[in-house]
KOLFIBA-168352 format. One record per residue (C-alpha): residue in three letters; x, y, z. Coordinates in steps of 0.1 Angstrom, whole numbers, plus 5000, padded with zeros to 4 digits. Example, Ala and Ser with C-alpha at 12.3 -4.5 7.8 and 13.67 -1.06 7.14 Angstrom:
ALA512349555078 SER513749895071 
% end
This chain:
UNK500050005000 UNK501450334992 UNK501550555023 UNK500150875023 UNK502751175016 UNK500251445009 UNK500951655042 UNK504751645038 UNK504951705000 UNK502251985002 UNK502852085038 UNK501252425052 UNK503652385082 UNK507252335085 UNK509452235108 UNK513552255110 UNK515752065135 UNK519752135133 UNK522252395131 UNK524452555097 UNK522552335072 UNK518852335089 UNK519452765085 UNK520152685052 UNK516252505046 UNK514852845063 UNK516253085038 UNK515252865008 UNK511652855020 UNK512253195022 UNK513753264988 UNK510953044974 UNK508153274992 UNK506852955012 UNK503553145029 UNK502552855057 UNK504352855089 UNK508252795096 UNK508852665127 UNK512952675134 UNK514152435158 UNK517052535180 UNK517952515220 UNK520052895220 UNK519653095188 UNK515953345192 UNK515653315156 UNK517153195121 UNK517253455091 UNK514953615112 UNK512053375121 UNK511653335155 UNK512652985167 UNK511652715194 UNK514052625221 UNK512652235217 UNK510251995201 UNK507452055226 UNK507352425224 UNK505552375190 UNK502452515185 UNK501152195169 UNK502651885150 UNK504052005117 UNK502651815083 UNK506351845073 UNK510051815093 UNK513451905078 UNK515651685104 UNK519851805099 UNK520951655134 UNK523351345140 UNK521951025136 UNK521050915174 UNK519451265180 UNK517451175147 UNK515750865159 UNK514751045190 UNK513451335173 UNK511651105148 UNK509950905178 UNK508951265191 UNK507251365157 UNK505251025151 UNK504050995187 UNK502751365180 UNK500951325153 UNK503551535125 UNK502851475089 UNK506151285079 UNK510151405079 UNK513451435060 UNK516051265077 UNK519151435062 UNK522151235086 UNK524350995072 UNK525450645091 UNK522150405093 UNK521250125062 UNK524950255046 UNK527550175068 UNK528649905084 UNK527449995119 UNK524150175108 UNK521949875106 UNK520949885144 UNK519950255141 UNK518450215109 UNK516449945121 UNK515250225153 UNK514850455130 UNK512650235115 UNK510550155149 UNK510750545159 UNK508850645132 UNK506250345132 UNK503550515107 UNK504950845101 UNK506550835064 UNK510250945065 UNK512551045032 UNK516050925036 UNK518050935053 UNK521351005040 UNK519351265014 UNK518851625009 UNK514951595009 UNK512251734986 UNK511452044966 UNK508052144959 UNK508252414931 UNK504052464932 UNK503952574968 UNK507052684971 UNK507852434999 UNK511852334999 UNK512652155023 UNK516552135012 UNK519152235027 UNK521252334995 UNK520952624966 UNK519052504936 UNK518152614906 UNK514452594899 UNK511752854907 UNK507652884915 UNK505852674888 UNK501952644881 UNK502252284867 UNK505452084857 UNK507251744857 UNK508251584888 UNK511951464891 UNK513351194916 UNK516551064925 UNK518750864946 UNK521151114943 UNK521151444955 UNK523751574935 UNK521951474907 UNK518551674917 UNK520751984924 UNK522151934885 UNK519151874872 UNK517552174891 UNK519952384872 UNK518952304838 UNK518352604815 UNK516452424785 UNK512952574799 UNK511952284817 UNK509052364846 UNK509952144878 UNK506952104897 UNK508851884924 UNK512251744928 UNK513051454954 UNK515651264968 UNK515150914984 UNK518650854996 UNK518850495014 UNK515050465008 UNK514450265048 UNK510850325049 UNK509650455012 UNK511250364981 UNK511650594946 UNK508650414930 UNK506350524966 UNK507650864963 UNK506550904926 UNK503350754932 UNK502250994962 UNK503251224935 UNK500651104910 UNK498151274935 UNK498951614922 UNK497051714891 UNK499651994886 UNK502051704881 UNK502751624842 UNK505151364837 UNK507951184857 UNK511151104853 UNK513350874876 UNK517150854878 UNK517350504895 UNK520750324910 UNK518750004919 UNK515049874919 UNK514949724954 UNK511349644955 UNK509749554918 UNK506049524930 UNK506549904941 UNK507450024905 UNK504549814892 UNK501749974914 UNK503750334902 UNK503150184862 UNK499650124868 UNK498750394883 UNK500550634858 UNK498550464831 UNK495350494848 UNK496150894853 UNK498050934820 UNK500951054834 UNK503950924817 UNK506950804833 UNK510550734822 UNK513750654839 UNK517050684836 UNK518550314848 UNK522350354864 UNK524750084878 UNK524049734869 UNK521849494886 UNK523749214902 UNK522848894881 UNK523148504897 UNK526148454880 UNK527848174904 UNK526347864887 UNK526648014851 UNK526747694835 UNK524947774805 UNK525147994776 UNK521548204784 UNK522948334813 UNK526348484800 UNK524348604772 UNK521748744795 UNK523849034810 UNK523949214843 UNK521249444828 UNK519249284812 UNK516549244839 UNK515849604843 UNK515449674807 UNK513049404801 UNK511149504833 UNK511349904826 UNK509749794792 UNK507449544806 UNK505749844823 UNK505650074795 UNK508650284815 UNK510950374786 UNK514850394799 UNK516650724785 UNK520650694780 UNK521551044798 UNK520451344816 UNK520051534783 UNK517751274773 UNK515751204805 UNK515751594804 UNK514551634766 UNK511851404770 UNK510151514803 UNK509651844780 UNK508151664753 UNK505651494774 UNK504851794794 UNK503351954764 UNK502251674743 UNK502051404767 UNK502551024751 UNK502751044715 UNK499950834695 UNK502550694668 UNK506250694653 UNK505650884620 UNK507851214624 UNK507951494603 UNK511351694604 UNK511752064584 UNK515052274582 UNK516652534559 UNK519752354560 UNK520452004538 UNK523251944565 UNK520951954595 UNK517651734568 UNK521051464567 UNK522551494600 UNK518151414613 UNK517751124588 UNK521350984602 UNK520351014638 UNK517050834634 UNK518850504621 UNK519250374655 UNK515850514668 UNK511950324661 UNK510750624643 UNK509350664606 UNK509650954583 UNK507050894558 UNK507251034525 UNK505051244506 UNK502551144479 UNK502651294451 UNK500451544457 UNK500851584490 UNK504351694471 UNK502151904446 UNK501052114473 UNK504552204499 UNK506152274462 UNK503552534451 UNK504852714487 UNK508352704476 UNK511252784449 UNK511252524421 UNK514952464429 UNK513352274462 UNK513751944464 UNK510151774485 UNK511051494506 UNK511351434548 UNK513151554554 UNK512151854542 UNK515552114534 UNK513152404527 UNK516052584516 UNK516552994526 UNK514653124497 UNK511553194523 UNK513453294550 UNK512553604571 UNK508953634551 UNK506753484577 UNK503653444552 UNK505653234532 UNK506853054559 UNK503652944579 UNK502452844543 UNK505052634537 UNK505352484574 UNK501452404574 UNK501352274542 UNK504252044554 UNK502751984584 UNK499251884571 UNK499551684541 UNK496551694525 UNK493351394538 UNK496451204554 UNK496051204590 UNK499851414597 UNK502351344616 UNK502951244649 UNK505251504658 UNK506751764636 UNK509651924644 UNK511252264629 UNK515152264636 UNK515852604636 UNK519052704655 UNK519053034669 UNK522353314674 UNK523853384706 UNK522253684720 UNK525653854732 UNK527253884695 UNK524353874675 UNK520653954667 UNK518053774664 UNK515153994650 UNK515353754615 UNK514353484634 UNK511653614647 UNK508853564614 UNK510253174616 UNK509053184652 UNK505853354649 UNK505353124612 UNK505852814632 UNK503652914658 UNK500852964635 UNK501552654618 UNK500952454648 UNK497652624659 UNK496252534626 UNK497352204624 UNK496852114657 UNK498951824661 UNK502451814684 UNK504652054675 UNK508652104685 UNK511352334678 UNK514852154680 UNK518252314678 UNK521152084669 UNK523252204707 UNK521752354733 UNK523352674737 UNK521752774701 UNK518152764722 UNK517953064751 UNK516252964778 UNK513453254771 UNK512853124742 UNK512052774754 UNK509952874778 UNK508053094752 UNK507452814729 UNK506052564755 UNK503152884767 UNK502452874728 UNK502252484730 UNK505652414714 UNK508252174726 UNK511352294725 UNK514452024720 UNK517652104722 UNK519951884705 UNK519351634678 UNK519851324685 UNK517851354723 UNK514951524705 UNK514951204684 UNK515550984718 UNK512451194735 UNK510251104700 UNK511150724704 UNK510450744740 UNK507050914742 UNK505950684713 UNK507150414731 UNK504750504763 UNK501550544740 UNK502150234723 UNK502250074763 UNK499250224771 UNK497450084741 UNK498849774752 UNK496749554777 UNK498449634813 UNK501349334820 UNK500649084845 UNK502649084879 UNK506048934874 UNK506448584891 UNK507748594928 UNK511648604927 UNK512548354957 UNK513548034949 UNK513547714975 UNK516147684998 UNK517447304986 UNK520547214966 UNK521147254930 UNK521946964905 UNK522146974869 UNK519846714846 UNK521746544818 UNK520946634785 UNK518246334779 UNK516746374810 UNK516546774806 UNK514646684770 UNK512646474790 UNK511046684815 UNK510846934782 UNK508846734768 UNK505246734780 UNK505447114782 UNK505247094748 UNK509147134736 UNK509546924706 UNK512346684710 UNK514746464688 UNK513746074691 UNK517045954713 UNK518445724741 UNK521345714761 UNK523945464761 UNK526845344780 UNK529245164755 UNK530245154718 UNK528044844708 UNK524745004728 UNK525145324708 UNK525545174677 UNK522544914680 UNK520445254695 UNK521845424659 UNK520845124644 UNK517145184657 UNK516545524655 UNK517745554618 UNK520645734600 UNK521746034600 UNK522146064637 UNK524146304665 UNK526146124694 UNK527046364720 UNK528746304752 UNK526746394783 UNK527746594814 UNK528946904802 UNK527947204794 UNK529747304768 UNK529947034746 UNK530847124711 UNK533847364725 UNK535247034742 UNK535346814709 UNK532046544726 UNK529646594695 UNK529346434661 UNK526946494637 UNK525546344607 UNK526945964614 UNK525345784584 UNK526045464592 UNK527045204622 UNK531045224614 UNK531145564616 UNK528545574647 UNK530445334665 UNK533645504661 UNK532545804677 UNK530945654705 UNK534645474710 UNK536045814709 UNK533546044727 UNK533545724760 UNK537045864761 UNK535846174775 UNK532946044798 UNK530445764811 UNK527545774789 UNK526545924758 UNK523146044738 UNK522445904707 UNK519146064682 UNK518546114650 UNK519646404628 UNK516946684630 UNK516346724590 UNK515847084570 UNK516947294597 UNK516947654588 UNK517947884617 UNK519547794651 UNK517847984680 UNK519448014717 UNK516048014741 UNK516947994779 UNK515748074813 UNK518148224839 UNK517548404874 UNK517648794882 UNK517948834924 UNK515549094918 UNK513149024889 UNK513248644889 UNK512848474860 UNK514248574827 UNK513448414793 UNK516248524762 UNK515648454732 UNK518648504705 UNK520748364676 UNK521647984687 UNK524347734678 UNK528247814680 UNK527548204667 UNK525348194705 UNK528248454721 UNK530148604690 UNK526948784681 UNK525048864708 UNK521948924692 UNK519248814719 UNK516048954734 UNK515048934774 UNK511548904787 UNK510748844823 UNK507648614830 UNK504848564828 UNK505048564793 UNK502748564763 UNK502748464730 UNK502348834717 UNK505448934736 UNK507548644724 UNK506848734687 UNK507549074689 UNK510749004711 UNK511748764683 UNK511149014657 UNK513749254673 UNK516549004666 UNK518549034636 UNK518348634628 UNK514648704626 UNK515348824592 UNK516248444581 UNK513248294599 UNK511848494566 UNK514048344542 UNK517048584535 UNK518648594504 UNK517148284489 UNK516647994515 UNK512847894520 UNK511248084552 UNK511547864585 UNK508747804610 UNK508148124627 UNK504847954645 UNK507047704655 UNK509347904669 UNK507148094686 UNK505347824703 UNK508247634717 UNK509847934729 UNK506147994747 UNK506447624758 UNK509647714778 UNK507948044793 UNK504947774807 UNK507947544819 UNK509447794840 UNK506547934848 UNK505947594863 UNK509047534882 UNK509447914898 UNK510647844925 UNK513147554916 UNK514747634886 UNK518247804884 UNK518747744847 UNK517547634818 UNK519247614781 UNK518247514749 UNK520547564722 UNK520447544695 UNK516247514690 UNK516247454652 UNK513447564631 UNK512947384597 UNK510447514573 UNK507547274589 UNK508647254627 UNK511047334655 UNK512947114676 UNK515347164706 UNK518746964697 UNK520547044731 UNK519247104766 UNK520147154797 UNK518447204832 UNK519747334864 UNK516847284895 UNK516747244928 UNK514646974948 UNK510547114953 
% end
């Protein structure tokens, strides 16, 4: 259950306990013109930047929704046992030395019983600033101001807040939090009490660690019920199992794998940088998600129309081109000596006639009975203001801000660095309903992301992800056979096969099963890098000499027949997050499993929708469809054996460790898995 933060996040009474840094939270609600009461807490000083203080707790007129708390850490817990038995709405704990250091787990653990109900922030954190009522309780300079409505920004790090406070790319803050160790409420509990506030517009989260994943799924939810985006900015790397890696799933896995499949699983798009997180939390300010990928982009400049259409390789976006009257109609707005395409290089022959302009820029914009574009952006660099003017710019302003109004569809103005974009200017473009985006490639990076966020939300909400303890009961590792064998009735199609313990037995198994056949040594992992597999044995010589050779290297061996027509290799395998449980890959299989990489991670439960998009993302998808000249392979196939090991683990939650299947081949009628391997524990 989220607890209730709505007295110390919108607080009409304030409370500060401590010396040099608690004066410091008295003139910042000060300087941010903070009109409840300020109650300074102090045992000698009358007052602190002139408002009169108490001489102790008790002296209070009443309990304070909110307490700034800069004390050492024993005189915390006492003051925070004071505050809950009281009644207070909730407190920062700013000391250092509980859930961090080696000897702070006894006090954080009082800290913990002191406050009992009352919510705390921290500790080891700065605290909270609320830019809408002007309520800072932070101990620090900052650089944000009073805002009517505005994105909310959290953080484990304080640091980071100040930084991003001091942004000058026009982006309204409405609040800016630090969780710090997060001992009583997490980053996902903070930015759901936060959902409360209608003033709030988006989110964004600069995460070290997801400690509790059930907390970030109640944020997702609720975010999608409000339509409030969210979007993250994932640091560190999570800790994978990696001390029984036996297979080749988990190496391929990677240690952060599990937060981008969960971020994604909730519709929470992960940004690559502060520019980025920054970027996009404009964007969906003023246009909220975005309903689709098609982007329009429009410049003067055939360098910037390039550098756009090179940035957008690596991004999920679309720049449709024009019909050809669609074509018909920018031209007749232009010189002849245009070329029409998007991107559009409108060229300079308009500039500085703003009729001209918003004709062009709406007829762009608009294209005809098409529905438009999803976004449209303008990238129009402006002059620095110290050495130059910019009065010519201003009919491309005022054209583009026409343009919009007619068109009525998401607008932005993007400069190719952010020092070509003052911050006035920003901030006028988003009160006209313009997003301004400075720099190329994150304007590009916001698009993907707040496309990414509407497609979610069209998406039915994900299922809660399977619990992520596993028994306590030692580990073994199932042969090959007997791995195929519990495979089986889950529905993983198997090769007809049987084990055997000398040359004579695997040659009269060969003899049964039919020619071709594999003989593989069992017992290890890695089997074709040690030299214990032979393939395509056509007859019983040659089936019997490599069962001589490979009972060199072990006790038994697996004998089946050849798997006909395969067409692509696939790597499908389970292995274990310590945080999000269960994680399915999916990837290019066979020896090329490691040299290329090329996998997909989902954590379960799974669907059948999920796995084919997943598999679609994968470069060796392209062969399931036949490239360059081969027949197309199974897809369906694919697809449902890779669903059959999702219901397997699914299954065995709690026991399995690992599971590996590589490679699954898929022929152009089927799919079968020709290796396996299981790691479990007993139920």
């Amino acid at each position: 259950m989220t607890p209730n933060l709505s007295r110390l996040l919108r607080p009409r009474s304030i409370a500060v306990f401590g010396g040099g840094w608690a004066a410091n939270v008295v003139e910042q609600l000060l300087k941010a013109g903070f009109d409840g009461d300020i109650w300074p807490v102090h045992p000698t000083k009358p007052d602190i930047h002139g408002v009169p203080a108490y001489s102790s707790l008790d002296a209070l007129p009443h309990a304070p929704d909110a307490a700034w708390i800069g004390v050492n850490r024993d005189a915390t817990i006492d003051i925070i046992r004071a505050l809950s038995t009281m009644g207070a709405g909730g407190a920062v704990c700013f000391a250092s030395g509980f859930g961090e250091t080696e000897d702070g787990t006894a006090r954080n653990a009082a800290l913990l019983d002191a406050a009992a109900d009352m919510p705390i922030i921290g500790p080891n954190c700065y605290g909270l600033l609320n830019y809408l009522d002007g309520a800072t309780l932070w101990p620090d300079q900052h650089g944000g101001a009073r805002v009517e409505q505005g994105v909310a920004i959290l953080t484990q790090s304080s640091n980071i807040a100040i930084n991003l406070t001091m942004q000058r790319r026009g982006l309204p803050i409405a609040y800016a939090m630090t969780a710090g160790n997060q001992a009583q409420i997490g980053l996902a509990d903070m930015a759901t009490a936060l959902l409360e506030d209608p003033r709030v517009t988006a989110i964004g989260l600069h995460v070290e660690g997801v400690g509790d994943p059930a907390a970030f799924e109640v944020l997702a939810a609720a975010a999608r019920k409000r339509g409030i985006p969210v979007i993250a900015l994932k640091v560190g790397r999570s800790q994978a199992a990696q001390a029984a890696t036996i297979s080749h799933t988990a190496s391929l896995a990677g240690s952060d794998a599990g937060s981008r499949a969960f971020f994604a699983r909730l519709g929470i798009p992960l940004l690559a940088s502060l520019p980025e997180l920054v970027e996009t939390l404009k964007l969906l300010h003023v246009h909220g998600a975005l309903a689709g990928r098609d982007i329009l982009s429009m410049s003067c400049s055939g360098g910037e129309a390039s550098l756009v259409a090179d940035t957008a390789e690596t991004r999920n976006l679309h720049f449709p081109p024009y019909t050809p009257a669609q074509s018909k109609a920018i031209a007749a707005t232009l010189n002849p000596m245009v070329t029409i395409a998007n991107p559009l290089d409108y060229h300079t022959f308009i500039w500085g006639d703003e009729v001209a302009m918003t004709n062009t820029f709406t007829a762009a914009m608009a294209p005809g009975d098409a529905q438009g574009f999803d976004l449209s952006m303008l990238i129009c660099d402006f002059p620095r203001t110290d050495r130059c003017s910019v009065e010519s710019w201003e009919p491309a302003v005022a054209a583009i801000t026409a343009a919009a109004i007619e068109v009525g569809k998401p607008t932005a103005v993007v400069v190719s660095l952010s020092e070509l974009l003052p911050e006035d200017q920003c901030m006028a473009f988003i009160d006209a309903g313009i997003v301004p985006l400075c720099g190329i490639d994150e304007a590009l990076a916001a698009a993907d992301a707040a496309a990414t966020i509407g497609e979610a939300w069209r998406r039915p909400p994900p299922p809660s992800l399977l619990a992520t303890a596993i028994t306590d009961t030692p580990a073994h590792t199932l042969g090959e056979y007997q791995s195929k064998q519990r495979l089986a009735p889950f529905g993983i199609p198997i090769p007809d096969g049987a084990e055997a313990q000398t040359p004579q037995d695997a040659a009269d198994a060969a003899d049964r099963l039919g020619y071709p056949v594999a003989i593989k040594i069992t017992g290890l992992a890695h089997k074709t890098e040690a030299g214990g597999v032979r393939l395509n044995l056509p007859d019983r010589a040659t089936a019997l000499a490599a069962a001589t050779h490979l009972l060199t290297l072990g006790d038994t061996i697996l004998i089946e027949r050849m798997i006909p027509g395969g067409l692509v290799e696939l790597i499908v395998g389970i292995s274990r997050d310590p945080v999000y449980g269960p994680m399915l890959t999916i990837g290019a299989g066979g020896v090329m499993a490691e040299l290329l990489a090329d996998t997909a991670t989902l954590l379960l439960p799974t669907s059948e929708a999920e796995i084919a998009v997943a598999l679609a993302t994968l470069k060796v998808s392209k062969l399931l469809d036949g490239w360059r000249g081969p027949p197309p392979a199974d897809r369906g196939a694919a697809i449902a054996a890779i669903l059959a090991v999702a219901r397997f683990a699914e299954a065995h939650a709690t026991t399995l460790e690992e599971l590996d299947i590589n490679p699954l081949i898929v022929c152009e009628k089927g799919a079968c898995a020709a290796d396996a391997l299981i790691r479990i524990r007993a139920a």
